[in-house]
C-alpha positions as CSV (number, residue, x, y, z in Angstrom):
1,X,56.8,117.7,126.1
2,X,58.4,119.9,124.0
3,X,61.3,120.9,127.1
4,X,61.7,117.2,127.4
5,X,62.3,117.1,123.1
6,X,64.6,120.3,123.3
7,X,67.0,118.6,126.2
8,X,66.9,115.6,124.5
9,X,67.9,117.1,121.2
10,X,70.2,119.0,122.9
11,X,72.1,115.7,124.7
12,X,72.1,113.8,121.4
13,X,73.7,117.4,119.3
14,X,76.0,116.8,122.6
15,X,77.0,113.7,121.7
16,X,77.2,114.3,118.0
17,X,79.6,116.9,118.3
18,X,81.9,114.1,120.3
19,X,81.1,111.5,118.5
20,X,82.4,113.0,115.1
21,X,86.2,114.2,116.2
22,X,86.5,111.0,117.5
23,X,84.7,109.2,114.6
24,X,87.4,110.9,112.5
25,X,90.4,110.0,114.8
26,X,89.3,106.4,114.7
27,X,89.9,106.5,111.2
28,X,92.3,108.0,110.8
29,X,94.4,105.6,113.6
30,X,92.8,102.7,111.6
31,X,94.5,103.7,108.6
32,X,97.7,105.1,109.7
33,X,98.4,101.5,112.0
34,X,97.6,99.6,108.5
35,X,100.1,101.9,107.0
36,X,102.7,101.5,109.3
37,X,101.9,97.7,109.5
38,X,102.1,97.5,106.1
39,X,105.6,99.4,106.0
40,X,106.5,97.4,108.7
41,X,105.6,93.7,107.3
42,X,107.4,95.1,103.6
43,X,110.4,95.2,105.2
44,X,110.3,92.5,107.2
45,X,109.2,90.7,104.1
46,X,112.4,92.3,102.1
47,X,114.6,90.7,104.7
48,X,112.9,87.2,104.6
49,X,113.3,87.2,100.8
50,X,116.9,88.3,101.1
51,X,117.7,85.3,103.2
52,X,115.6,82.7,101.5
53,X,117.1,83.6,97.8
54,X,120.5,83.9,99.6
55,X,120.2,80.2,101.4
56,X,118.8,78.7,97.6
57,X,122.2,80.5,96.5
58,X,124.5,78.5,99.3
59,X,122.2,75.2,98.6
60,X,123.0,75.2,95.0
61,X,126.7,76.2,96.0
62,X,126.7,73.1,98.4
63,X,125.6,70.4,96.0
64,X,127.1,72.1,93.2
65,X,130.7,73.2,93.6
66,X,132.3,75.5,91.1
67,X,131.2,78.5,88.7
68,X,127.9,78.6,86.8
69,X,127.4,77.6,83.1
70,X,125.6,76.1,80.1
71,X,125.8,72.8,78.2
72,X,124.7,73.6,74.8
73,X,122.8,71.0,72.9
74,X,122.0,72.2,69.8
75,X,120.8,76.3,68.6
76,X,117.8,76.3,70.3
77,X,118.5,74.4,73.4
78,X,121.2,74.4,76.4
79,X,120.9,72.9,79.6
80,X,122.2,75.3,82.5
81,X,125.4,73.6,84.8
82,X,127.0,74.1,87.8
83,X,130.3,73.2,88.6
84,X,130.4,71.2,84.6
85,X,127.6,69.5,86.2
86,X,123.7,69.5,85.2
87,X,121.6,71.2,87.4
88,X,119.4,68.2,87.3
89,X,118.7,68.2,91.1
90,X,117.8,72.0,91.2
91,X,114.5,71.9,91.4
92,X,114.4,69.2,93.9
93,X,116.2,71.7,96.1
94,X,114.5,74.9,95.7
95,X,111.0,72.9,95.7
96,X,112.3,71.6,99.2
97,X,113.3,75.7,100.4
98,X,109.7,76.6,99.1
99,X,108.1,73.5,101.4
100,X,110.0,74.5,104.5
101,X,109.6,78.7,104.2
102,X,106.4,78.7,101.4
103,X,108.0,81.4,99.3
104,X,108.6,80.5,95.7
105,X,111.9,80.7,94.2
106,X,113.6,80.9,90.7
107,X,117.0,80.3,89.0
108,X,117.8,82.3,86.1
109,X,120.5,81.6,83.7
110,X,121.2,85.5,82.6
111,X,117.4,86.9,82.2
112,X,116.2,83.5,81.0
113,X,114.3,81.5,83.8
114,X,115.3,77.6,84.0
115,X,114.1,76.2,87.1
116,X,110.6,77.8,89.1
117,X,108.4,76.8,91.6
118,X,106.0,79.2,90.0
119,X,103.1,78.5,87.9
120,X,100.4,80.6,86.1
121,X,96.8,80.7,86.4
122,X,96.6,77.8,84.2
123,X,98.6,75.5,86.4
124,X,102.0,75.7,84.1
125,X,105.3,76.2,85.5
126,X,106.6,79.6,84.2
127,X,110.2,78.4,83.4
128,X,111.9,79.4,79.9
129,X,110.6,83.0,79.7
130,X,112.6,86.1,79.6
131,X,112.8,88.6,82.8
132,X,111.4,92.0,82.7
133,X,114.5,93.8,80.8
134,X,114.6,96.9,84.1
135,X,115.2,93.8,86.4
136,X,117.7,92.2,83.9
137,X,119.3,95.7,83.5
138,X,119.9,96.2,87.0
139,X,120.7,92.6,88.4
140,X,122.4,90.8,85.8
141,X,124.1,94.5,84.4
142,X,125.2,96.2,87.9
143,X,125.0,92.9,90.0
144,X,122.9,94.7,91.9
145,X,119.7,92.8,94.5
146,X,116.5,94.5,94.0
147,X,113.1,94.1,95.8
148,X,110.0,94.6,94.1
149,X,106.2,94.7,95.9
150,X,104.3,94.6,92.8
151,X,106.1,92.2,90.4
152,X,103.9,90.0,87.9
153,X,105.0,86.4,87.9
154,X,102.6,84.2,85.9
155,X,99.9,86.8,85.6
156,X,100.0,87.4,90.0
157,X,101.4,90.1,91.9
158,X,104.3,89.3,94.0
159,X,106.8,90.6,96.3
160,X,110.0,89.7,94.9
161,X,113.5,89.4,95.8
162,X,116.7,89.0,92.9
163,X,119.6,88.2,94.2
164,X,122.9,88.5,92.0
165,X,125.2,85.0,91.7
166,X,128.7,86.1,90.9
167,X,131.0,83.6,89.2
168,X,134.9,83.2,90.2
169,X,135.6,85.7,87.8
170,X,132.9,88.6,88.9
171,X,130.5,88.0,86.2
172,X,126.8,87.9,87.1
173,X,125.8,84.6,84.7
174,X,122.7,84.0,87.1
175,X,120.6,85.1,89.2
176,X,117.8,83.3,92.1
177,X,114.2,85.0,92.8
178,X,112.7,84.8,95.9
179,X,108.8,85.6,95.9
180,X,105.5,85.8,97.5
181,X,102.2,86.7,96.4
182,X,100.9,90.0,97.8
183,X,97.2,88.4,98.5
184,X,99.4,85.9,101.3
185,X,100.8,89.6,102.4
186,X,97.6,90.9,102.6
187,X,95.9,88.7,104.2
188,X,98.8,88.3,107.3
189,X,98.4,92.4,107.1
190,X,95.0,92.2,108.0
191,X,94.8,89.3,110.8
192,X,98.2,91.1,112.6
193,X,96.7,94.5,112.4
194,X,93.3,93.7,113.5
195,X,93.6,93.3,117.3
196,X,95.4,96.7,117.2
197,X,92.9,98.7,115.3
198,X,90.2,96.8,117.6
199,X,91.6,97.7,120.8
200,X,91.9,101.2,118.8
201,X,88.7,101.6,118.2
202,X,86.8,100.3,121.3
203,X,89.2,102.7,123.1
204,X,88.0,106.2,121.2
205,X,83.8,104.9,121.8
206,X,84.3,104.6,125.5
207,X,86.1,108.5,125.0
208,X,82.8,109.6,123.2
209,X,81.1,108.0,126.5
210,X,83.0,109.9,128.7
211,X,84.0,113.2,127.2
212,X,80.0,114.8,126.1
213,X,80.5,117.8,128.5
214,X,84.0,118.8,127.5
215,X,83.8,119.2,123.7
216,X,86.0,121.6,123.2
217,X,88.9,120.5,125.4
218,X,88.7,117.3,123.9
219,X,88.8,118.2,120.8
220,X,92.0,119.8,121.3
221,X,93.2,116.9,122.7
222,X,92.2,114.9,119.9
223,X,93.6,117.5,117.5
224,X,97.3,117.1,118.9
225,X,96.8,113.3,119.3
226,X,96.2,113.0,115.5
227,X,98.9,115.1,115.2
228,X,101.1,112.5,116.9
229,X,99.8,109.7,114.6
230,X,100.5,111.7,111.8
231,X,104.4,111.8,113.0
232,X,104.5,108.4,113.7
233,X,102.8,107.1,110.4
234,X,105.7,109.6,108.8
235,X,108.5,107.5,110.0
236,X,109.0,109.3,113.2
237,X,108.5,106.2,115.8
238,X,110.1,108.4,118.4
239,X,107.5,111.4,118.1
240,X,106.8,113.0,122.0
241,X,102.6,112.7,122.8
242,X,102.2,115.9,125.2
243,X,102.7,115.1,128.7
244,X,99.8,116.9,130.0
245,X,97.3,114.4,127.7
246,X,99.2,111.6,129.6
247,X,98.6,112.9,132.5
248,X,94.8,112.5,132.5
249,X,92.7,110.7,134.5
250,X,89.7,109.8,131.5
251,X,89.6,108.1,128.5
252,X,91.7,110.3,126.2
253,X,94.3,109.7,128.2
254,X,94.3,106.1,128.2
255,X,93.7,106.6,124.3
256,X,97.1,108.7,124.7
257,X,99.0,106.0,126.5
258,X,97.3,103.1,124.4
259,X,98.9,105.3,121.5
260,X,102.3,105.4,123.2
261,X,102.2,101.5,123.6
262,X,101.2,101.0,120.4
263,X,104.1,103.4,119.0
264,X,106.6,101.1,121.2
265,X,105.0,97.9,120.4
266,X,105.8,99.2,116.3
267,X,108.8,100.4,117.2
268,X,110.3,97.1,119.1
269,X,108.5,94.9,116.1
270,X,111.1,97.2,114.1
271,X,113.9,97.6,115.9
272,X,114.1,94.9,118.6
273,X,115.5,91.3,118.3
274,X,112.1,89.0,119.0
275,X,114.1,86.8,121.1
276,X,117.0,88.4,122.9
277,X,114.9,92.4,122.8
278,X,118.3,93.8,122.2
279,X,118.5,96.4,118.9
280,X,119.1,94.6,115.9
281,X,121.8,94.8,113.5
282,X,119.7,97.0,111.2
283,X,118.5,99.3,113.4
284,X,121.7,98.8,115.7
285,X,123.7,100.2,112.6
286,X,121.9,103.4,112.4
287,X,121.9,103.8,116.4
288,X,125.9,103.5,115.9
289,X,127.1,106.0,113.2
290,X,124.2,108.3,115.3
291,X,126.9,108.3,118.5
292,X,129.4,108.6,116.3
293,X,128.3,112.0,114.7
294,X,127.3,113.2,117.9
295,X,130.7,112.4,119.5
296,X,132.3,114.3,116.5
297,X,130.0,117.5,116.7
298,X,130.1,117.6,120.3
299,X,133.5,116.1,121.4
300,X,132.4,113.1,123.8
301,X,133.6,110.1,124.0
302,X,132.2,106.5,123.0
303,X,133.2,102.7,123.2
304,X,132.3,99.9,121.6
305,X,132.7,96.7,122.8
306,X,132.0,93.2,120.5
307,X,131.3,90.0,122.5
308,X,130.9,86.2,121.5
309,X,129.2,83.5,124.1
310,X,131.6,80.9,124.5
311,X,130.8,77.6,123.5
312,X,127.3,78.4,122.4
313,X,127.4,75.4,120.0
314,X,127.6,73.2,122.9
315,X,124.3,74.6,124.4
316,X,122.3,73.3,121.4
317,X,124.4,70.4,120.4
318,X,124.0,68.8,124.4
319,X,120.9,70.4,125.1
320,X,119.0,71.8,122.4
321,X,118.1,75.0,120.3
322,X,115.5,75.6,123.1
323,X,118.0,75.8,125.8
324,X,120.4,78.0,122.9
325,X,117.5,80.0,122.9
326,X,117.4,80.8,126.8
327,X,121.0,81.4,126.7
328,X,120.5,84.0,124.5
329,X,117.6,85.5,126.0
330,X,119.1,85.3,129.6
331,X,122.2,87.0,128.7
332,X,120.8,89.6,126.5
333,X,118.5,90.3,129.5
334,X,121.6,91.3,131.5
335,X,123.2,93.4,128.7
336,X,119.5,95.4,129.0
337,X,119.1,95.3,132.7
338,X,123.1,96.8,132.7
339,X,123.4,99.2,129.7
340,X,120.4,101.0,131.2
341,X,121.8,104.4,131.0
342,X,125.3,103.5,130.1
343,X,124.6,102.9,126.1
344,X,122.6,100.0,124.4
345,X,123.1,97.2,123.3
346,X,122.9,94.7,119.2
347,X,122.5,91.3,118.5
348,X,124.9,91.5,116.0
349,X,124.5,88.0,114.8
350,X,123.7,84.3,116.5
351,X,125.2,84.3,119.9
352,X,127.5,87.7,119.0
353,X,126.3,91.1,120.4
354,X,127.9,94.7,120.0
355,X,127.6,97.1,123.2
356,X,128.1,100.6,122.5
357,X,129.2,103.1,125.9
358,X,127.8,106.3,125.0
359,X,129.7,109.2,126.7
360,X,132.6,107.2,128.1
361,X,136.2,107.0,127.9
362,X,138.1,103.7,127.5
363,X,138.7,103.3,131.5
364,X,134.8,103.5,132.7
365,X,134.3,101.7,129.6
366,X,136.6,98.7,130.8
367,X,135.1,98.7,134.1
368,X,131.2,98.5,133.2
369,X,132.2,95.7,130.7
370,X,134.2,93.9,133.4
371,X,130.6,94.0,135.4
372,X,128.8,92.6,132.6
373,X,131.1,89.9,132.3
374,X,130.9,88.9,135.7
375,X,126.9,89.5,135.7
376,X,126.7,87.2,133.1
377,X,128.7,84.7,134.4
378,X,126.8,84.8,138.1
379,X,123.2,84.5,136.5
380,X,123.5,81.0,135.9
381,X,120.5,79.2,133.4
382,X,118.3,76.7,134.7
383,X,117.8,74.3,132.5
384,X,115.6,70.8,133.0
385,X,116.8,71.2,136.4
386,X,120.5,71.6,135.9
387,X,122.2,74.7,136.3
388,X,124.6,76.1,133.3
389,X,127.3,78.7,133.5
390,X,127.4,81.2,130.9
391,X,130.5,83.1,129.8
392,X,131.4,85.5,127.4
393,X,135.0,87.1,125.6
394,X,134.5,90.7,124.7
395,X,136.7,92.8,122.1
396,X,136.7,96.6,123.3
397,X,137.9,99.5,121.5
398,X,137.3,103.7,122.1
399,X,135.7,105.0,119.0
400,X,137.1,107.4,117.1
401,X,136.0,109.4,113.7
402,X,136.9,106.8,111.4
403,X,133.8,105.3,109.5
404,X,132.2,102.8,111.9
405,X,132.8,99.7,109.8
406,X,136.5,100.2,110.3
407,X,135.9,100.2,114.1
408,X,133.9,97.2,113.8
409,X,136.4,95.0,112.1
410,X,139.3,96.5,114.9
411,X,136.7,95.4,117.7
412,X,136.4,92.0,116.0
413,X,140.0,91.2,115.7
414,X,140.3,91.9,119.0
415,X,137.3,89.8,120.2
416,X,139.3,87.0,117.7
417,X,142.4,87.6,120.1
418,X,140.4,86.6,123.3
419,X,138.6,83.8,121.6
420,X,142.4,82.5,120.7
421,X,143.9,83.7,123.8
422,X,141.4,81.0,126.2
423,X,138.1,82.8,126.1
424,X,136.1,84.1,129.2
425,X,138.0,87.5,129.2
426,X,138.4,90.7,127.9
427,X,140.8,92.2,124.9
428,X,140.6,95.6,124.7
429,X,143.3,98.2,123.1
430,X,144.1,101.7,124.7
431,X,147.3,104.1,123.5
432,X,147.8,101.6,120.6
433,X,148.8,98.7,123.0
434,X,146.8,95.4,123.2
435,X,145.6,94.2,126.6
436,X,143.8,91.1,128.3
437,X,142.0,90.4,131.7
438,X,140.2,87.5,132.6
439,X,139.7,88.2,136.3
């Protein structure tokens, strides 16, 4: 009896010792995927606010033409105009932006608010108060667009967006706020992140099943796995796992390569376009001035090309955004399946993409982009049963050590010379001289 109690305490101080490393490492995966969900969702959040205050901006612009300014009725009262015209419609058009993207907006006239969707705890809309006098400083002063995750709107937290309006003459006279409360964040924080630190979790219990009678190489194992979370929740979404934990045949290592999916899957929710999976423009940016700095400190070469889908309006106007949407995806799928190992590829914007050859001079260049074109072209989209050719006119440039917008705008001029010049072809510039092909 007492042999049978001295294995059995022995098993279960077995399993203890397992159980805790990983216990540990559970949590701390939990935590670290809510933090780099979080990061992630802020951002995404930043850029959603961005455009919805920017679209209110070009609504207002569209039914009100002109320069911003104020009807004064007596000392104490003034009615905001646009254009010498009331703003008598605004809120009908920002209430009509806040139905269709549920994000609450604001028009300020200076630091004063005059039209809001928002309303306090009591139910009343918070228009006429003043802004906080940092925000004021720093939009309506410096005309400068600032994003805040903890700004109090009506007695709630929101995230907030204030985006500068510039009249014809470069003042800033007002100002539109974008915002969302952070319990909506929250919330969408928790449901997205759940399923990952779920799959997280079951993952490290069936490692404590498996791993009892190797306690000290596993927790090694675990030690340089946490390790690797720890660079990943820094910021460092390109952090190497060791090869050797990859390399297992047990649980830890399908806990490394479940770590290594999850570090891609945060990494394309970052960086990749949803639809097309190219880089995009953010991200695409960074990747650009990076082969630019490396072609200056170690003297390679790089190209860069800038194409445009012809016709793409056509594609939605005769078939619909669905069939846009393929187009995109289609094409962007050959840019991926052809840049392998030749450079990557940006949805710069809509149906316009950037292709960066890493290590290439103009001639190679020209030739890979010349396949491309013709790839593109022979991988026809089915569509509702009818077939639909796809082309494409590409701007290409060699890159040089100017500052990469510079290179961008030469790379656009020329894509503006094919689109000019009959499309389907390519316009690209070597010794200083302009040149076309559309063969």
């Amino acid at each position: 009896m007492d042999d049978k109690n001295k294995k059995g305490g022995l098993r279960k101080r077995l399993i203890l010792n397992n159980i805790a490393p990983i216990l540990v490492m559970g949590i701390v995966t939990t935590f670290f995927v809510y933090i780099i969900f979080n990061k992630a969702m802020t951002e995404e959040m930043e850029d959603k606010l961005h455009a919805v205050a920017a679209s209110a901006a070009v609504s207002l612009d569209l039914a009100y033409p002109g320069d911003y300014g104020i009807r004064v009725i007596n000392e104490e009262e003034y009615v905001l105009q646009k254009g010498n015209k009331d703003l008598d419609e605004g809120l009908a058009i920002i209430t009509r932006l806040k139905e269709e993207t549920s994000v609450d907006l604001t028009l300020f006239c200076k630091d004063v608010r005059q039209i809001s969707t928002i309303q306090d705890k009591s139910g009343k809309t918070i228009d006429g108060t003043v802004v906080n006098k940092a925000i004021s400083d720093a939009v309506i002063l410096e005309g400068r667009e600032m994003f805040y995750d903890n700004a109090d709107l009506g007695g709630e937290e929101y995230f907030a967006c204030y985006y500068p309006i510039f009249n014809s003459n470069g003042e800033v006279f007002a100002m539109i706020s974008a915002g969302r409360t952070t319990t909506q964040m929250r919330q969408e924080l928790i449901f997205k992140s759940l399923p990952v630190i779920g799959i997280s979790l079951v993952m490290m219990l069936l490692a404590v099943l498996a791993s009892t009678m190797l306690a000290s190489e596993f927790s090694q194992v675990i030690d340089k796995e946490k390790n690797f979370l720890e660079a990943v929740a820094g910021g460092n979404l390109r952090a190497d796992l060791d090869a050797r934990i990859l390399g297992r045949k047990d649980e830890l290592g399908e806990i490394g390569k479940f770590m290594i999916s999850v570090q891609k899957y945060i990494r394309d929710m970052i960086e990749k376009d949803a639809l097309t999976k190219v880089y995009t423009r953010r991200i695409g940016e960074a990747k650009i001035k990076a082969v630019r700095e490396n072609a200056l400190e170690y003297g390679t070469h790089f190209c860069i090309a800038m194409g445009d889908i012809d016709f793409f309006k056509k594609f939605n106007d005769e078939y619909g955004h669905d069939c846009g949407d393929l187009v995109l995806s289609e094409t962007a799928a050959v840019f991926n399946r052809m840049m392998f190992g030749n450079g990557f590829a940006v949805r710069w914007g809509g149906e316009e993409f950037i292709l960066i050859f890493d290590n290439m001079e103009i001639d190679e260049a020209l030739a890979k982009l010349s396949d491309i074109r013709k790839a593109v072209i022979d991988n026809a989209v089915e569509y509702e049963g009818e077939l639909l050719t796809i082309t494409m006119t590409f701007g290409l440039i060699s890159g040089d050590d100017r500052i990469i917008d510079k290179q961008i705008k030469d790379v656009d001029d020329l894509l503006y010379e094919g689109k000019t010049g009959g499309r389907n072809r390519i316009v690209y510039k070597k010794d200083d001289e302009m040149h076309s092909i559309s063969e």
